[in-house]
DRENVEXTOR-544318 format. One record per residue (C-alpha): residue in three letters; x, y, z. Coordinates in steps of 0.2 Angstrom, whole numbers, padded with zeros to 4 digits, always signed. Example, Ala and Ser with C-alpha at 12.3 -4.5 7.8 and 13.67 -1.06 7.14 Angstrom:
DRENVEXTOR-544318
ala+0062-0022+0039;ser+0068-0005+0036;
This chain:
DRENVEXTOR-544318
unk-0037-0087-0217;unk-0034-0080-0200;unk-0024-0065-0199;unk-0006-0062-0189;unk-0007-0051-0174;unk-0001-0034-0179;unk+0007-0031-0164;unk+0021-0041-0153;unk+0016-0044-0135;unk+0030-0039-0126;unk+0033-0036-0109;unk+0044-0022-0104;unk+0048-0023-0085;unk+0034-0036-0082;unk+0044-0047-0074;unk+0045-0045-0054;unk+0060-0053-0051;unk+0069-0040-0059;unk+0083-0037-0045;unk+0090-0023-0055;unk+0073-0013-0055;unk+0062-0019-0039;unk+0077-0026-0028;unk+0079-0043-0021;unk+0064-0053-0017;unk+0058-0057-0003;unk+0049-0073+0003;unk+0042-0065+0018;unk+0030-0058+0009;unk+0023-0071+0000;unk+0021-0083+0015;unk+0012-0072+0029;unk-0002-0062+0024;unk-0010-0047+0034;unk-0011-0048+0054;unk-0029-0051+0060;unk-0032-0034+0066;unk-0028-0025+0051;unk-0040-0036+0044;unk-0053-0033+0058;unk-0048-0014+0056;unk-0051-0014+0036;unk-0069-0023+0040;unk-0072-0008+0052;unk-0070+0005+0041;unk-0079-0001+0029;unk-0095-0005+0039;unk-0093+0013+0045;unk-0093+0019+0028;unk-0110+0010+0024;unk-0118+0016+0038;unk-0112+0032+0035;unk-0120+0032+0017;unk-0137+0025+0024;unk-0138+0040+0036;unk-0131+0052+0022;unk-0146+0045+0011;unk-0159+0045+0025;unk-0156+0062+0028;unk-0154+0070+0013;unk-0161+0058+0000;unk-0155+0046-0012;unk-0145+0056-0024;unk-0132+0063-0012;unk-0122+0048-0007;unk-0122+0047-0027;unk-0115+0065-0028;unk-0102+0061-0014;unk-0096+0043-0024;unk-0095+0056-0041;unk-0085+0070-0031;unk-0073+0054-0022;unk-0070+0048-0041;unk-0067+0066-0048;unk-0055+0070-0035;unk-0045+0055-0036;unk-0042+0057-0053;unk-0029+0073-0051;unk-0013+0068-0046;unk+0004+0071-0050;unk+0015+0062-0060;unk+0027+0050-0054;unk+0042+0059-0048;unk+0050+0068-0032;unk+0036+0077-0029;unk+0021+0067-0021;unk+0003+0071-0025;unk-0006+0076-0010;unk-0025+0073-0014;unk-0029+0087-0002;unk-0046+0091-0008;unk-0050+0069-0007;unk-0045+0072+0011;unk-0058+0087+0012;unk-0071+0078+0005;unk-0068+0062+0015;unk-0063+0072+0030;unk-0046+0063+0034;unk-0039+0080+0040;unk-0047+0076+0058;unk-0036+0062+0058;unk-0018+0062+0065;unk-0009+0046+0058;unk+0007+0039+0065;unk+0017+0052+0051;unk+0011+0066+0059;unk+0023+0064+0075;unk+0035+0052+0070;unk+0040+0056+0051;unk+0033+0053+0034;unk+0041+0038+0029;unk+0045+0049+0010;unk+0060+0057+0023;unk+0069+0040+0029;unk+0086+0037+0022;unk+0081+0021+0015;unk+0070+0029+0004;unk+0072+0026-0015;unk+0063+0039-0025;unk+0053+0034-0039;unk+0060+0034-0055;unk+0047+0047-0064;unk+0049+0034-0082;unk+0044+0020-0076;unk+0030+0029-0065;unk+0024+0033-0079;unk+0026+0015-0089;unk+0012+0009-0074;unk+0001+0024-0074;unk+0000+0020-0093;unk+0000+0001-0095;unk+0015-0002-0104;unk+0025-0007-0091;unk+0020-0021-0075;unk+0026-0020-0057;unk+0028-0007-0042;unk+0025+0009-0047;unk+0040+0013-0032;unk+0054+0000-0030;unk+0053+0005-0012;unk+0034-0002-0010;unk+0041-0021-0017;
């Protein structure tokens, strides 16, 4: 004899085309993927990453590029929850030395403070962070 699930799958905001929740959908989106130069630009990084590793481990041995990926994974880990105030991950930006950088929010305006902005409803941030809940954690990123 098999045995009945215990539980009921169910699907609380696992749908996306929930206009109520994520807005209207748009088709934009699903037709055109990435322009080629952000493409080009991702490929950079990342080959800049893994060089950067080899020289880290050349120079210092093999065990320090390990203590940099642990450090990385430690210091993504602390965030806020979902809600008005946004987790700055300031000592990840330390460590990957992303302070140096000035980024197009730094003189126009972080796009947090546009008045299009929805803020995130903290609940359902939550729902994602958690599993129990599918879609945007931000009906603004849809």
């Amino acid at each position: 004899m098999e045995e009945a699930p215990k539980t009921l799958a169910h699907q609380i905001g696992g749908i996306q085309n929930d206009a109520l929740r994520f807005g209207l959908h748009g088709v934009k989106s699903d037709l055109v993927g990435s322009h080629p130069l952000d493409v080009a630009h991702r490929s950079t990084i990342k080959t800049h990453e893994d060089m950067k590793r080899k020289v880290l481990a050349n120079t210092y041995g093999s065990a320090f590029p390990l203590k940099m990926d642990l450090d990385r994974q430690i210091l993504t880990r602390f965030q806020r929850p979902p809600g008005p105030i946004p987790s700055s991950m300031l000592g990840l930006e330390a460590l990957n030395g992303s302070l140096d950088d000035f980024g197009f929010e730094d003189y126009l305006n972080d796009p947090r403070e546009s008045e299009v902005y929805r803020p995130q409803d903290m609940h359902h941030g939550m729902e994602v962070r958690l599993g129990i809940s599918k879609g945007p954690v931000c009906p603004s990123f849809v």
